[in-house]
C-alpha positions in Angstrom: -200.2 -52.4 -100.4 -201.1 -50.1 -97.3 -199.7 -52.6 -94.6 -197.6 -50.3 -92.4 -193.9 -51.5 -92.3 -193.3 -51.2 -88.8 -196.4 -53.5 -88.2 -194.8 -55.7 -91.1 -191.8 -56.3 -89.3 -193.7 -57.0 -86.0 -195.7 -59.8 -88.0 -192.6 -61.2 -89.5 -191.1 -60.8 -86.2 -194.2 -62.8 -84.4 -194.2 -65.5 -87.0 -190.9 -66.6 -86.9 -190.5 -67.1 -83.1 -188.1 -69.7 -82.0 -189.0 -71.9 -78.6 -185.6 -69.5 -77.6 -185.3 -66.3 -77.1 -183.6 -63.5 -75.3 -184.2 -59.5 -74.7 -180.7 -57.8 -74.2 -181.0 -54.2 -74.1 -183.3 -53.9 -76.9 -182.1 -56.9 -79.1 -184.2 -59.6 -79.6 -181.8 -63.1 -79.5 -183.0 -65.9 -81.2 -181.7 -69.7 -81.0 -183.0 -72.1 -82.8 -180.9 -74.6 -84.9 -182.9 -74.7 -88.4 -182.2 -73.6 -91.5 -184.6 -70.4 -91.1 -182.0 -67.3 -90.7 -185.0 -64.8 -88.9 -185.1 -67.7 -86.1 -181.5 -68.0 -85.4 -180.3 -64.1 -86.0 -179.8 -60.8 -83.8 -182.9 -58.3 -84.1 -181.6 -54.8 -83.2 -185.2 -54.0 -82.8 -185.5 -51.3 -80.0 -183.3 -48.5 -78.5 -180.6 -49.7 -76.4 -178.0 -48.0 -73.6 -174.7 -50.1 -73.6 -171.8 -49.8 -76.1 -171.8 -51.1 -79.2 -168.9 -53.0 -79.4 -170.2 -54.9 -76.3 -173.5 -55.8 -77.0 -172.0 -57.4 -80.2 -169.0 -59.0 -78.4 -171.8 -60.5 -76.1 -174.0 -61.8 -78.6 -170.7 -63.3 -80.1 -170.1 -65.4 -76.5 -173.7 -66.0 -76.1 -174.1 -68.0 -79.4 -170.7 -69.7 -79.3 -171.8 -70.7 -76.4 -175.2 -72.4 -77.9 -172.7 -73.4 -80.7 -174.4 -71.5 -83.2 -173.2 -68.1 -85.2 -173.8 -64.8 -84.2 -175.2 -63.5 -87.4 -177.4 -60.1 -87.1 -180.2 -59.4 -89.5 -180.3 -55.3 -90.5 -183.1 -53.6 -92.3 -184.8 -50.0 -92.1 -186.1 -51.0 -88.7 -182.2 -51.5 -86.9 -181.9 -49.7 -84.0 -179.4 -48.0 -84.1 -178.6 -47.4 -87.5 -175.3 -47.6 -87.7 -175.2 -51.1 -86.5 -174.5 -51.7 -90.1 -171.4 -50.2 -90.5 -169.8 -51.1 -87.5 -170.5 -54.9 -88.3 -168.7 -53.8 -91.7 -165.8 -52.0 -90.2 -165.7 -55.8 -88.1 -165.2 -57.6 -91.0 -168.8 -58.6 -90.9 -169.9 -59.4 -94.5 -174.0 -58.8 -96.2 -175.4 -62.0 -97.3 -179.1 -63.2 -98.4 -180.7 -59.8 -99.2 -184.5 -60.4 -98.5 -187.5 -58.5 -99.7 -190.8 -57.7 -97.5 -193.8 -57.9 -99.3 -197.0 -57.0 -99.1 -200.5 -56.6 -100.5 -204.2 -56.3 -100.3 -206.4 -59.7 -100.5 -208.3 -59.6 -103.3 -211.1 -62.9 -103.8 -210.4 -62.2 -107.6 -206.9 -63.5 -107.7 -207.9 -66.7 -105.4 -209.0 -68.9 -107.8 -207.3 -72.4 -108.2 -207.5 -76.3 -107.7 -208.3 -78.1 -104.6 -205.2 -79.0 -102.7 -204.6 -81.0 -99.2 -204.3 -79.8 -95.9 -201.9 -82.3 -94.2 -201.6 -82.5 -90.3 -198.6 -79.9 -89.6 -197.1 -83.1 -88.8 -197.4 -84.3 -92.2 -196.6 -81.4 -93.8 -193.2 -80.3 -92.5 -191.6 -83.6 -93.5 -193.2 -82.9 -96.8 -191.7 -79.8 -97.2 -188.1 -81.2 -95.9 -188.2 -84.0 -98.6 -188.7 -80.6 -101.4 -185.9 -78.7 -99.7 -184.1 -81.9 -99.2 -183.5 -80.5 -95.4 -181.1 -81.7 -92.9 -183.0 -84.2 -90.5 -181.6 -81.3 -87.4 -183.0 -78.7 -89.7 -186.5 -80.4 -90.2 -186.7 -81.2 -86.6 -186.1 -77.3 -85.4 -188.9 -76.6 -88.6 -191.5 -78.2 -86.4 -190.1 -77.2 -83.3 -190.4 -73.7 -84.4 -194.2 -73.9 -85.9 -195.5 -75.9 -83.2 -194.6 -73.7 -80.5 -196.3 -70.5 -82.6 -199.4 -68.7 -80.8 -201.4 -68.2 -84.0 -203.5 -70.3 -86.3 -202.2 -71.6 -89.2 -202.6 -73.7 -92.4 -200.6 -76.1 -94.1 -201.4 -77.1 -97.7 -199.7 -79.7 -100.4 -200.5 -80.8 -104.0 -200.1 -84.7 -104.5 -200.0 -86.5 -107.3 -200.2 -90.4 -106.9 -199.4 -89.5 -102.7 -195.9 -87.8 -103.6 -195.9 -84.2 -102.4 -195.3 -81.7 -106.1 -195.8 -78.6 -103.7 -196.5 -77.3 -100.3 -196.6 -73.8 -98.6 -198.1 -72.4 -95.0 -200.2 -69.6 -94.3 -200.1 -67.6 -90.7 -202.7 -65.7 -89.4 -202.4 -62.6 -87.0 -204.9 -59.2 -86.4 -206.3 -59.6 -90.0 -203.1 -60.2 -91.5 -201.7 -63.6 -93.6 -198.1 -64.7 -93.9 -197.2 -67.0 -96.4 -194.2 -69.0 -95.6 -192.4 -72.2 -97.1 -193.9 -72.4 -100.5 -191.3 -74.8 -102.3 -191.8 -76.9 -105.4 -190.2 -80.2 -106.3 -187.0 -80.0 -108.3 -188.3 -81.3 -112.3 -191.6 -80.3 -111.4 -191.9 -76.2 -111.6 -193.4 -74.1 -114.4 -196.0 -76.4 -114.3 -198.0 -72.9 -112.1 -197.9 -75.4 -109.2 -196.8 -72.5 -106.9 -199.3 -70.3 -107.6 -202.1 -72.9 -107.2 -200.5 -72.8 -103.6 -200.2 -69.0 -102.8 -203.9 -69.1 -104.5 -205.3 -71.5 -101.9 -203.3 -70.4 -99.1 -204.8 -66.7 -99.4 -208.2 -68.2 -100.2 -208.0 -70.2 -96.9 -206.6 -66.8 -95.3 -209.7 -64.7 -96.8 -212.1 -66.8 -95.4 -210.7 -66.2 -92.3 -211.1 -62.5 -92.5 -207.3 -61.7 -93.5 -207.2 -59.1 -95.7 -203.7 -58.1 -95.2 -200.7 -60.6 -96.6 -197.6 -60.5 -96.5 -194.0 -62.6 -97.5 -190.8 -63.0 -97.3 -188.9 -63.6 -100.9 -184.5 -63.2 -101.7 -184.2 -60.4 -103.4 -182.4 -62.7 -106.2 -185.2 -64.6 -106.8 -186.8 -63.5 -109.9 -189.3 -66.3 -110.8 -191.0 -66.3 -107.3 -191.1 -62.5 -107.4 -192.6 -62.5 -110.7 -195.2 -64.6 -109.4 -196.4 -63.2 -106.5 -196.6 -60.0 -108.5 -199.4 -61.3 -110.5 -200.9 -61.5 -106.7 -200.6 -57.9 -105.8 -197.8 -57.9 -104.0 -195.3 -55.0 -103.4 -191.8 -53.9 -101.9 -192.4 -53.1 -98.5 -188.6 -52.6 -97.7 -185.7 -55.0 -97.6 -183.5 -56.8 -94.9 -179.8 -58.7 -95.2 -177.9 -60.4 -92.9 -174.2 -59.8 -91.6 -172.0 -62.7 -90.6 -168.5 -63.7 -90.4 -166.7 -65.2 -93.0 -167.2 -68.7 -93.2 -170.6 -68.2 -91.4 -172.9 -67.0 -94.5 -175.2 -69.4 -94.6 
């Protein structure tokens, strides 16, 4: 894996964009009402000059105001640091540790079945029936994608029409991200998942990617396991911070 972690987070960064967003002195605000926690979190992602205490007390007001939460992702990249700390000292507690991964293509790993490309369309309600999403949450999903600068690919495996598996590949500067692979519930360990990441990365290398990259929880042993056997590695972790009550 020789994807430079500052570049990661850029990517991960660039591929999550909500429809809203805000600068504010070097924090990158983002709105969006779906389920996905990087498009609706405060990214301390550059210096910054004001006080602490009062950029946080404004991104507070600023997301009551949108009635959302102010939850603030934290990872090696915070600026400044101690952000962290002070969000403890708040009363702020660490939720949904997240690993970074990344890893070399290599066409010896892409072997697998066929699988659909559903119109993106298509696909996010397929992937909202294998979550079992919120209609709101499936509605910001598509928001989210559709407004996205970048080519991408949607696949799914069907048997008899009815959706097993899905997953989405992103393309930027010679780099994949792999996003939304989900299986139905009663159908995994059937290596329906990795027939995904293998077609998603085969799509992706045709495309000249050579570079991928994911997201995983850090609690997730299975899907680590998995991609693993792909090549992938720890690039460097992230959590969240949120009030009690908003942990989710």
């Amino acid at each position: 894996m020789a994807v430079d972690p500052r570049r990661l987070e850029e990517l991960t960064l660039n591929s999550s964009a909500p429809p809203g967003q805000l600068l504010y002195d070097g924090w990158l605000l983002r709105f969006s009402p779906g389920k996905a926690k990087r498009a609706r979190s405060v990214n301390a992602v550059y210096p910054s000059r004001l006080p602490l205490e009062e950029k946080i007390a404004h991104c507070e007001r600023v997301y009551g105001e949108r009635g959302l939460a102010a939850i603030f992702r934290i990872s090696v990249h915070t600026d400044p640091p101690r952000l962290d700390k002070v969000l403890e000292a708040m009363g702020y507690e660490s939720f949904s540790p997240t690993e970074v991964q990344g890893a070399a293509s290599s066409p010896a790993r892409l072997a697998g079945p066929e699988v659909a490309n559903p119109r993106l369309e298509e696909w996010f309600d397929m992937v909202g029936e294998l979550r079992r999403s919120a209609i709101a949450h499936r509605g910001a999903h598509l928001a989210r994608l559709s407004a996205l600068p970048l080519e991408m690919q949607p696949v799914a495996l069907l048997e008899a029409g009815i959706p097993l598996a899905a997953g989405l590949a992103i393309l930027e500067d010679g780099h994949a991200g792999l996003f939304d692979v989900v299986t139905r519930e009663g159908e995994r360990r059937r290596g329906l998942a990795r027939s995904v990441v293998a077609a998603l990365l085969r799509w992706s290398w045709e495309r000249g990617a050579r570079q991928s990259y994911l997201q995983v929880e850090a609690e997730n042993a299975p899907a680590i396991a998995l991609y693993r056997d792909f090549g992938f590695e720890l690039a460097y972790r992230y959590w969240y911070r949120g009030r009690p009550g908003d942990t989710q």
